[in-house]
N, C-alpha and C positions, 0 to 999 in steps of 0.2 A: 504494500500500500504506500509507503513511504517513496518509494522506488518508483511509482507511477507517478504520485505528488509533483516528483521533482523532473520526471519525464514531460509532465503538463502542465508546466510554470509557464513557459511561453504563448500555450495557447489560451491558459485562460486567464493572462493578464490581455492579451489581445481581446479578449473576452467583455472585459470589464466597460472599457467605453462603450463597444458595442451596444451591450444591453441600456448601458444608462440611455444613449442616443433610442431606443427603443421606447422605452420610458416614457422618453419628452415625448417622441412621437406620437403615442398612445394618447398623454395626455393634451397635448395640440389636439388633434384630432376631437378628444370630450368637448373640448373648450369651443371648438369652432361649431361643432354640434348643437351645443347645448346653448349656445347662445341667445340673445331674445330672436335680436335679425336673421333666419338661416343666410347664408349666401351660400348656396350651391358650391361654385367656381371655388373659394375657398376653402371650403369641405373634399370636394376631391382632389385639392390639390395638396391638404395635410393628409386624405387619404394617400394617397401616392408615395409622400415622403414615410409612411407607415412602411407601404408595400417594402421600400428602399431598406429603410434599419431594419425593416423583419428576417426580408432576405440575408444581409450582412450579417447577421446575427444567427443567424440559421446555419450561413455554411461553416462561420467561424464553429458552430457546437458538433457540427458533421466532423470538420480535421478532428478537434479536440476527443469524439468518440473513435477516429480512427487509429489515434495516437492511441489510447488505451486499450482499443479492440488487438493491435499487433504486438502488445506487452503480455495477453492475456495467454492463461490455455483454452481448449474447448469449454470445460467446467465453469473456468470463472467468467467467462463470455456469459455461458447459460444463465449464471447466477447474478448478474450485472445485469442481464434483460429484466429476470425475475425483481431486482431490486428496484428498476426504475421504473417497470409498470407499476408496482407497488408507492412509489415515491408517488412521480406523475401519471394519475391514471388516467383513460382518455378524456379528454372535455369538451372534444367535440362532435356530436351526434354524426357524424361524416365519418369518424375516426374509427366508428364501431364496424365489427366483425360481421357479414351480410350472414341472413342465418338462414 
């Protein structure tokens, strides 16, 4: 564990701005929404800059899984999935398993 810690220093200080830029995003976005006046033009265009840090942020967390995924064995792979659907479980009805 330590050994990984220190293998994904790099990626998740890259990490860090990232998500805050997410963040503001997110919260641009409420603000512009929730406002009295909607203005359309400005709602999709703080939607946009969402799309933008979401992405950024997304692939920055893809490296940072792959960095750990080629430190792993099979087992602790297994047991890394098992942890994280346990952590984040899905949240978005889209995300669900078709039955």
């Amino acid at each position: 564990r330590r050994e990984l810690w220190k293998l994904t220093l790099e990626e998740r200080q890259t990490m860090q701005p990232l998500r805050a830029n997410l963040r503001a995003a997110r919260e641009d976005t409420l603000k512009v929404l929730t406002s009295e006046a909607f203005d359309r033009r400005s709602y999709e265009e703080a939607q946009a800059r969402l799309m933008v840090a979401d992405v950024k942020a997304r692939e920055a967390i893809y490296r940072l899984y792959g960095e750990i995924a080629a430190n792993l064995t099979a087992a602790e792979k297994r047991g890394f999935t098992e942890w994280r659907d346990k952590v984040r479980p899905r949240r978005n009805v889209l995300d669900e398993p078709q039955k």
